[in-house]
C-alpha positions as CSV (number, residue, x, y, z in Angstrom):
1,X,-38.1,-11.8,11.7
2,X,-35.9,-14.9,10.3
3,X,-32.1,-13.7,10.9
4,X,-30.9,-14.4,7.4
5,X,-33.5,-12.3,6.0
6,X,-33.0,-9.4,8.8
7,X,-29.2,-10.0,8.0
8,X,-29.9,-9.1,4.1
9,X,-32.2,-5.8,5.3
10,X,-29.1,-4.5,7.3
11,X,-27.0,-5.1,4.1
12,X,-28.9,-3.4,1.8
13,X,-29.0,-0.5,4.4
14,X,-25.9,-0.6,5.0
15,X,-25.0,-0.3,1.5
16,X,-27.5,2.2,0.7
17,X,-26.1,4.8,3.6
18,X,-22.6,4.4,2.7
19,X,-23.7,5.3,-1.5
20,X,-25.3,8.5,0.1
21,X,-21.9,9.8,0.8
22,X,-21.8,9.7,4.4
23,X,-18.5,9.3,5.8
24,X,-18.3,5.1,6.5
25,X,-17.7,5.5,10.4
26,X,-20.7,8.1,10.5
27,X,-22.8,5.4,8.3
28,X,-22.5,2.7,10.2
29,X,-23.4,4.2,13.1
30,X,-26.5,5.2,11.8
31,X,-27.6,2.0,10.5
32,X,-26.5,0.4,14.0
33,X,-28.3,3.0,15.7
34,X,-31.5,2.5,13.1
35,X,-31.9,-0.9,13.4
36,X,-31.3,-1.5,17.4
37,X,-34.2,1.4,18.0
38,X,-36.4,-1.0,15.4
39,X,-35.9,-4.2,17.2
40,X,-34.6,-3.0,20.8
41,X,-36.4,0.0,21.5
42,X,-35.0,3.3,22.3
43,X,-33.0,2.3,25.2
44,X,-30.5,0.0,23.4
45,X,-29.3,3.9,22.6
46,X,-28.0,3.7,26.4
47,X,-25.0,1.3,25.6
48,X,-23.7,3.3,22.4
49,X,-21.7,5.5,24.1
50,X,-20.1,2.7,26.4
51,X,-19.6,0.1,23.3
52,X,-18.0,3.2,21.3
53,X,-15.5,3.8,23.8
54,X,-14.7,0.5,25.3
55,X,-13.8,-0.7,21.6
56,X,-11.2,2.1,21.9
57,X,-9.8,1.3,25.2
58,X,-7.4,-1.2,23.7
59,X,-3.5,-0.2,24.5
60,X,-2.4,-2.2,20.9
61,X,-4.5,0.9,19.2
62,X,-1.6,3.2,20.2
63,X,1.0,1.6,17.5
64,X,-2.0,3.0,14.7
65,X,-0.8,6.9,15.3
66,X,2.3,5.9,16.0
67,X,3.0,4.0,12.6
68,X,1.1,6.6,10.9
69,X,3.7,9.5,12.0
70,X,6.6,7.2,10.9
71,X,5.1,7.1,7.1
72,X,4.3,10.7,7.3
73,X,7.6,11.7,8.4
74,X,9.2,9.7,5.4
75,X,6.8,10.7,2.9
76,X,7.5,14.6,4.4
77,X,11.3,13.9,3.0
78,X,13.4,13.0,-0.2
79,X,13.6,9.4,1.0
80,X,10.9,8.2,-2.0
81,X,12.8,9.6,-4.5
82,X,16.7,8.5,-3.0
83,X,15.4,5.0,-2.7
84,X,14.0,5.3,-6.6
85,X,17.2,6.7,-7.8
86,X,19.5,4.4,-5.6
87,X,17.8,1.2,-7.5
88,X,17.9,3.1,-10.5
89,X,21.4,3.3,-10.4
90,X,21.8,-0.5,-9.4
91,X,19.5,-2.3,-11.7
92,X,19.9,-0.2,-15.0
93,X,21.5,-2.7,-17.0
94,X,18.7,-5.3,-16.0
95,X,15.4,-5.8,-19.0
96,X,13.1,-3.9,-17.9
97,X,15.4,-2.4,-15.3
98,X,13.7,1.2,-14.8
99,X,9.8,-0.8,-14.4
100,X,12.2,-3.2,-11.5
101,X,13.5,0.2,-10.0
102,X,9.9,1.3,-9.5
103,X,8.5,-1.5,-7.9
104,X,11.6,-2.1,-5.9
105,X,11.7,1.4,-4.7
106,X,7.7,0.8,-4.1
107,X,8.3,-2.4,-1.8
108,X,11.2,-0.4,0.2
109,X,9.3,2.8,0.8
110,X,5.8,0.5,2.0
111,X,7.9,-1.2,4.1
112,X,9.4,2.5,5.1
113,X,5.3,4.0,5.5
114,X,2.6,1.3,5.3
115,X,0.6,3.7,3.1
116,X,-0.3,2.5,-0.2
117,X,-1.4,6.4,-1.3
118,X,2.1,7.3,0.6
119,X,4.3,4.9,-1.5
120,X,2.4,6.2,-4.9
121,X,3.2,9.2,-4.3
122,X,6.6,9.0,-3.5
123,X,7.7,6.8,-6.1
124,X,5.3,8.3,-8.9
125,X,6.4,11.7,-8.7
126,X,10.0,10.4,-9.7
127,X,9.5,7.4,-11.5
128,X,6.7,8.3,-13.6
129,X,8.2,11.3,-15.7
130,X,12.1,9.0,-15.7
131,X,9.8,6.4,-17.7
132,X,7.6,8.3,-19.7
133,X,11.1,10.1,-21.0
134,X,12.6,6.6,-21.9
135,X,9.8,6.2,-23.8
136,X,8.1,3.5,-22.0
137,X,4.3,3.6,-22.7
138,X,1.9,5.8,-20.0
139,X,0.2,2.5,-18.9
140,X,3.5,1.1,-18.0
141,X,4.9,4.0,-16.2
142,X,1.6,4.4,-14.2
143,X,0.3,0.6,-13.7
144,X,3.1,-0.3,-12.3
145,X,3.8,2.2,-10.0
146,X,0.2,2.1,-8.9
147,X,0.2,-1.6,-8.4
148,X,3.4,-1.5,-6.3
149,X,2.1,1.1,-4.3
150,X,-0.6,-1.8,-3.0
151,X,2.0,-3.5,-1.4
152,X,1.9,-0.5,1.5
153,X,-1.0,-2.5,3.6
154,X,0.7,-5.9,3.3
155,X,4.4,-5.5,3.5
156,X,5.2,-5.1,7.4
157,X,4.4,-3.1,9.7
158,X,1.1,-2.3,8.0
159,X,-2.0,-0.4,9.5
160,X,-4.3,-2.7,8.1
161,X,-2.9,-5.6,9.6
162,X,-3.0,-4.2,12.9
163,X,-6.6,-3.3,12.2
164,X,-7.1,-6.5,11.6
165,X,-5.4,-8.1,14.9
166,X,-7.2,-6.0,16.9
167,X,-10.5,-7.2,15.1
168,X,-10.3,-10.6,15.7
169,X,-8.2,-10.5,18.6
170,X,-5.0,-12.4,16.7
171,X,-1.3,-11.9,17.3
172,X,-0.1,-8.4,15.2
173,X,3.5,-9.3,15.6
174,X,2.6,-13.1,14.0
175,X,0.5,-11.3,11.8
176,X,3.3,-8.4,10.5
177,X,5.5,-12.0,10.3
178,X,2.6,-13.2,8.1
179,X,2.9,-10.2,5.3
180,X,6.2,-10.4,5.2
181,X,6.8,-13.8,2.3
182,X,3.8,-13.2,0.7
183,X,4.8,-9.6,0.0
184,X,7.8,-10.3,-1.3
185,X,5.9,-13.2,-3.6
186,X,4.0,-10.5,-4.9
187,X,7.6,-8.4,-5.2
188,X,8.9,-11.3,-7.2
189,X,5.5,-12.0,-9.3
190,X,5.2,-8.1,-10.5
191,X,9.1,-7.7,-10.9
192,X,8.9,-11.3,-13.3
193,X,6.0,-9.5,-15.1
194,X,8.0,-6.7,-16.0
195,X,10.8,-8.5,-17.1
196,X,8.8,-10.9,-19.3
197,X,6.8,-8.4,-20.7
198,X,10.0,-6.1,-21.8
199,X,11.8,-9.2,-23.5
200,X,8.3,-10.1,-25.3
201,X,8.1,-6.6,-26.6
202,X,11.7,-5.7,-27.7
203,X,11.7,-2.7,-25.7
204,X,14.9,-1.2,-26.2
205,X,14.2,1.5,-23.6
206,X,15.0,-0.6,-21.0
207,X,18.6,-1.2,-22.3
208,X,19.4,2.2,-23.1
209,X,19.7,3.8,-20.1
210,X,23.3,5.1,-19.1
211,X,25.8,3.4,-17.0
212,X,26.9,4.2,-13.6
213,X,30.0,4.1,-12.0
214,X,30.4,2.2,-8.6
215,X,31.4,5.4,-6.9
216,X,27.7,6.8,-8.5
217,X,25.9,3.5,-7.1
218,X,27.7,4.0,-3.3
219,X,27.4,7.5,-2.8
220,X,23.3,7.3,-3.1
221,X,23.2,4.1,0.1
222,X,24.1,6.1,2.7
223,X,20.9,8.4,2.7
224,X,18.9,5.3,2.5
225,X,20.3,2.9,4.8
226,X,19.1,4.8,8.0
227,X,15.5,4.5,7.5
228,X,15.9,0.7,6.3
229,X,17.9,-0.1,9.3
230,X,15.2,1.7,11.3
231,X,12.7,-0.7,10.0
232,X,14.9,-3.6,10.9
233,X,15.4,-2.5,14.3
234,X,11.7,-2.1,14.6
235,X,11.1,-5.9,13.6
236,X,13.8,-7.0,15.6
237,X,12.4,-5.3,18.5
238,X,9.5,-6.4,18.1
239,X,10.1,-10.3,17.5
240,X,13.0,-10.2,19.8
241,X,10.8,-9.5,22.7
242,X,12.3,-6.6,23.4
243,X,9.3,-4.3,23.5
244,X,5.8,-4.3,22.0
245,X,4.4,-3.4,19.0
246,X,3.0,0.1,20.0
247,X,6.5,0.4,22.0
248,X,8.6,-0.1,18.9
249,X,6.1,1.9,17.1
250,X,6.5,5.0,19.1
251,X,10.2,4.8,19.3
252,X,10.6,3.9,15.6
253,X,8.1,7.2,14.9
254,X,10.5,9.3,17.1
255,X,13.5,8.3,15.2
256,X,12.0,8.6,11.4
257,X,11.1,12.1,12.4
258,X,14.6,12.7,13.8
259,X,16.6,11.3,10.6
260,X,14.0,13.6,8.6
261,X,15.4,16.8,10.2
262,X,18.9,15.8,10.5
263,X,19.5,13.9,7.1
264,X,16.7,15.9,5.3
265,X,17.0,19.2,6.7
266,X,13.2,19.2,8.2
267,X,14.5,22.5,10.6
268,X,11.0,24.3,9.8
269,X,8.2,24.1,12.7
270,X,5.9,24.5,10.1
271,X,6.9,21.1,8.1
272,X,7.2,19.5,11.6
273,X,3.8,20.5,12.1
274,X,2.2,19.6,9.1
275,X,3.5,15.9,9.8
276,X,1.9,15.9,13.0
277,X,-1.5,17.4,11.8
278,X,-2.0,15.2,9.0
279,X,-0.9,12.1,11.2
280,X,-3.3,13.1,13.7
281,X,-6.1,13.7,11.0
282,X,-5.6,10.2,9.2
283,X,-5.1,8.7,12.6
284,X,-8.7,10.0,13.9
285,X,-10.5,9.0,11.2
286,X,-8.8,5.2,11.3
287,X,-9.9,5.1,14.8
288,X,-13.4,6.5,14.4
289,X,-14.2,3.8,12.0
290,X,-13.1,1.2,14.9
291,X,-15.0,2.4,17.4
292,X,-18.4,2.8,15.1
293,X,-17.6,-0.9,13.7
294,X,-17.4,-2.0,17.2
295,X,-20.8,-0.5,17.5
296,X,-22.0,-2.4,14.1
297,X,-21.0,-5.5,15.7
298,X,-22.6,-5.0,18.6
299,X,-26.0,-4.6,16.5
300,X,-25.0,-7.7,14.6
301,X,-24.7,-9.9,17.4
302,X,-27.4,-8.5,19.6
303,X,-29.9,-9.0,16.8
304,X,-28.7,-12.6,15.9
305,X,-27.3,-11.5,12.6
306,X,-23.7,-12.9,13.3
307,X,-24.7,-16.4,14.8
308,X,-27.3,-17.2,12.2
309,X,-24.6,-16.3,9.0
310,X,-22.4,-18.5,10.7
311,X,-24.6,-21.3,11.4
312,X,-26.1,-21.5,8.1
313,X,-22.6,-21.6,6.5
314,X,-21.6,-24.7,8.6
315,X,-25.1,-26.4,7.7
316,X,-23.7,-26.0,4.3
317,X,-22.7,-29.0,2.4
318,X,-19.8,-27.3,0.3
319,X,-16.1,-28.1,-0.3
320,X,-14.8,-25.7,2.2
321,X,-12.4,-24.1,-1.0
322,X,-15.6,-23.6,-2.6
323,X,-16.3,-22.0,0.3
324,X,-13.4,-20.0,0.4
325,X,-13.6,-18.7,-3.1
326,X,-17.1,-17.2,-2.3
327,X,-15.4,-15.3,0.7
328,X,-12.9,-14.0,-1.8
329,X,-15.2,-13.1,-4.5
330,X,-17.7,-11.1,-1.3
331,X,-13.9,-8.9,-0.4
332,X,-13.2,-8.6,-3.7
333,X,-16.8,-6.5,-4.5
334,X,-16.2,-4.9,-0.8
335,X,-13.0,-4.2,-1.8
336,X,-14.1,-2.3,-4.9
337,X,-16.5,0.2,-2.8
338,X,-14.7,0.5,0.6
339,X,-11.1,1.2,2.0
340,X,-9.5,-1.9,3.2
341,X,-10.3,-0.7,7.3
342,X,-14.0,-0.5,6.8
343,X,-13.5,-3.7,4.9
344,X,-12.2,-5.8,7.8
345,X,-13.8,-3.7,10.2
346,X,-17.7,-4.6,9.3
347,X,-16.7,-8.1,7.8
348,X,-14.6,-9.9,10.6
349,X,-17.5,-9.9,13.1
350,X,-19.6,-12.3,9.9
351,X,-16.2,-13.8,8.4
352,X,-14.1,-15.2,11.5
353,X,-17.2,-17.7,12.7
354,X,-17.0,-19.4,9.2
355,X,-13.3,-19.1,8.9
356,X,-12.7,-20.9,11.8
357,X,-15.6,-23.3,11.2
358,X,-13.9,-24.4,7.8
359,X,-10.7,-25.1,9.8
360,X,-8.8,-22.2,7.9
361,X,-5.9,-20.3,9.7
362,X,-6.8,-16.9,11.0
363,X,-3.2,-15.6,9.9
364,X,-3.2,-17.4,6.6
365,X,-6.8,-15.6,5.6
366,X,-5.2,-12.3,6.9
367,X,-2.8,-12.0,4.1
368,X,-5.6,-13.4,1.6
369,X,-7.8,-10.8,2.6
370,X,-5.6,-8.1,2.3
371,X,-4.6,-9.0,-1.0
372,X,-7.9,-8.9,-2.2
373,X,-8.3,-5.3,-0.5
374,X,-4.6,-4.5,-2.4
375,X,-6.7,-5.3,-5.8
376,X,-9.6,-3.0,-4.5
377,X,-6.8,0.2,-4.6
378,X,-6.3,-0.2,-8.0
379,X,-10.2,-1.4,-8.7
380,X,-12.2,1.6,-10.0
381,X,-14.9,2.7,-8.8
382,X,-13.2,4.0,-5.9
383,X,-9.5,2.7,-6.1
384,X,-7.7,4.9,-4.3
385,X,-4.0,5.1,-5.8
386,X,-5.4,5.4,-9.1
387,X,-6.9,8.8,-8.1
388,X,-3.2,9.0,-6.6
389,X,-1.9,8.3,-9.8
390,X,-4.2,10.7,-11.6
391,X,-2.9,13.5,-9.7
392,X,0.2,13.0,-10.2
393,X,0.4,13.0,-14.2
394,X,-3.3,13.9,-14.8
395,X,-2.1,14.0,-18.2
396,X,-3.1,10.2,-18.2
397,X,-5.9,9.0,-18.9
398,X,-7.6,7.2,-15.4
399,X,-8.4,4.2,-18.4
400,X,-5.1,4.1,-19.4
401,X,-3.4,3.9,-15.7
402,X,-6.4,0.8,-15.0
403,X,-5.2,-0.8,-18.1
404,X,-1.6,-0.6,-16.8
405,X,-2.3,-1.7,-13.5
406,X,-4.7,-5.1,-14.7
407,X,-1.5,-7.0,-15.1
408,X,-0.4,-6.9,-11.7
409,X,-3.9,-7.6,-10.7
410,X,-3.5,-10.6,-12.3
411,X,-0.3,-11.3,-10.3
412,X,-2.2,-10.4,-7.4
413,X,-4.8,-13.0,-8.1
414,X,-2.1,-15.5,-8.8
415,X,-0.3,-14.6,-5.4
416,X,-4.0,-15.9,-4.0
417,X,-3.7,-18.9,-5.7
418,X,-0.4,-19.7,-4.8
419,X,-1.4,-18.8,-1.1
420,X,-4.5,-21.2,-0.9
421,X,-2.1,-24.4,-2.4
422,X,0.6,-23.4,-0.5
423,X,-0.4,-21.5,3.4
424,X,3.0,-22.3,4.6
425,X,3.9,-19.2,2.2
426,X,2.3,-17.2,4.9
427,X,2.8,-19.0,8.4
428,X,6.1,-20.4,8.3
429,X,7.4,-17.1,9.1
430,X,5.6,-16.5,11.9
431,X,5.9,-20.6,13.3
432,X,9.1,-20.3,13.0
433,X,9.9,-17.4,14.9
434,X,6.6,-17.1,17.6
435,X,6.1,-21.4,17.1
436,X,3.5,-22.8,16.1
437,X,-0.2,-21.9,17.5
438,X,-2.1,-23.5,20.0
């Protein structure tokens, strides 16, 4: 059977398995499993088990749990709503200051947990009501909370991008480097939205908020500053070659869960617990879906899937942007259906041979592709932190929050633009401190 064709079969399987509600690491084991017994006979099941495993044996997959347990120990405590109440404090007099709290306290506290439903949460359940009672509209209180949530999987150190480095084999501390400008872009871009958006519309609310003292604005820092400086001494560890990222990882998870029991009072076995069990759950399920999309690519490859794609993309005579924009178009839809690991999981084994044939920078596309999968959270039909959202204030509407939100998806589109006429946005950072790649 032609490739191309046999590579269309295995999408529509694929598709169709993961619509039946299967979870996505079961699913694409099945279809791997389905279509190697079709073409390779019953004993291509004999190296399952082996390709399973060995995608697992990888000592960067370590930093996974461990990053997981420093954003569940954060998310266990106050620190969501201290950092929303700290900014509060200090931008109040500023248009549209309560809207700039929010998303600053979002991009602190994703920085803090590198979950996007973590960071919704956290923020939502303070900043939500504080703006509703100003009177700011539902769609602004929950849009923009739910968009600045997003910023969780790009703003370092992010799961997803060490997903991603472990994927396609590329650098994670180049690619945490990477997120870092770009996240901030999209900081700036959703915080210049709010602004321009409250001085077009008059809104009063966002002037009438009362004044705080500089003793009221001080006292707040110091239950912040410990977890911020952790995450500086993380990055410094890590890009001062002082230890590895599953090193720093582990050492900056055993400090978040100590400054949660000493600054935030987490004495109780039971809350310590309950931090471990749901870090160990989320962890399991992250790593499940590596190890059954190492299995998916195995079946891609051995079946001739992955060469042909790529081959018949070079043979193409397109503008290699052209190109590009189909690429972002294909993770946009994916990112719509799928969470952003079963996204980069099943697509970097078809993507990275065409990438790299276009003469695009493996880094650079990182941080485009994870914007697209920031859109997907707030993309219905799944989108995850408007379900987040929802359960917060299910008193809104899930329209009204995705009405709120399609602003910032617009910045986030922009923030792709931006990137593709201007890379060095993304790997300066990382040239300038690693150098440049070979």
């Amino acid at each position: 059977m032609d490739p191309l064709l046999l590579a269309a079969i295995v999408a529509i399987a694929t598709i169709l398995v993961l619509f039946s509600g299967v979870s996505v690491a079961l699913g694409l084991l099945i279809v791997s499993a389905g279509f190697l017994i079709v073409f390779d006979g019953m004993r291509s099941l004999e190296l399952l088990p082996e390709i399973f495993f060995g995608k697992l044996d990888n000592f960067a997959l370590l930093s996974i749990p461990m990053f997981i347990i420093m954003g569940a120990a954060i998310a266990s405590t106050r620190a969501g709503a201290d950092l929303y109440e700290a900014l509060e404090r200090w931008l109040t007099r500023v248009p549209g200051g309560l809207v700039i709290s929010n998303l600053g306290a979002c991009a602190l506290f994703a920085a803090m947990s590198g979950s996007s439903p973590a960071t919704c949460a956290a923020i939502g359940k303070m900043g939500i009501p504080e703006m509703r009672k100003r009177g700011f509209p539902d769609g602004v209180a929950a849009g923009s909370i739910a968009a600045g949530g997003t910023l969780g999987i790009l703003i370092p150190p992010s799961v997803t991008m060490i997903v991603y480095g472990i994927a396609t084999e590329t650098s994670i501390g180049r690619l945490f480097l990477a997120g870092l400008m770009p996240g901030l872009m999209l900081v700036g871009l959703f915080m210049a939205w709010s602004i321009w958006s409250t001085w077009k519309t008059g809104d009063a609310t966002a002037l009438s908020a009362g004044r705080y003292s500089w003793r009221e604005r001080l006292e707040i820092l110091p239950r912040v500053l410990p977890f911020l400086a952790i995450i500086a001494g993380v990055l410094y560890a890590m890009y001062g070659g002082i230890a590895t990222p599953s090193e720093t990882a582990a050492v900056g998870a055993i400090l978040c869960l100590v400054i949660a029991i000493v600054i935030y009072s987490m004495w109780s076995p039971r809350a310590i617990w309950s931090v471990l069990r749901d870090s160990t759950k989320e962890s399991v399920m992250i790593l499940f879906i590596i190890g059954a999309a190492g299995v998916f690519s195995y079946m891609l490859s051995s079946l001739y899937i992955t060469q042909s794609i790529a081959e018949w993309i070079a043979q193409l005579d397109v503008n290699r942007w052209v190109l590009m924009g189909v690429i972002n178009v294909f993770l946009l839809v994916a990112g719509f259906f799928l969470p952003p690991v079963a996204v980069i999981l099943m697509a970097a084994p078809i993507l990275m041979p065409i990438i790299e044939t276009a003469g695009f920078d493996a880094v650079w596309f990182a941080v485009v592709l994870t914007i697209n999968m920031e859109i997907g959270l707030i993309s219905p039909p799944v989108g995850l932190n408007l379900y987040v959202i929802n359960g917060i204030a299910p008193d809104i509407k899930l329209k009204t929050i995705l009405m709120g939100s399609l602003p910032y998806v617009g910045c986030m589109v922009a923030g792709i633009v931006l990137l593709c006429l201007f890379p060095g946005i993304a790997t300066w950072l990382p040239d300038l401190v690693m150098g440049d790649m070979p």
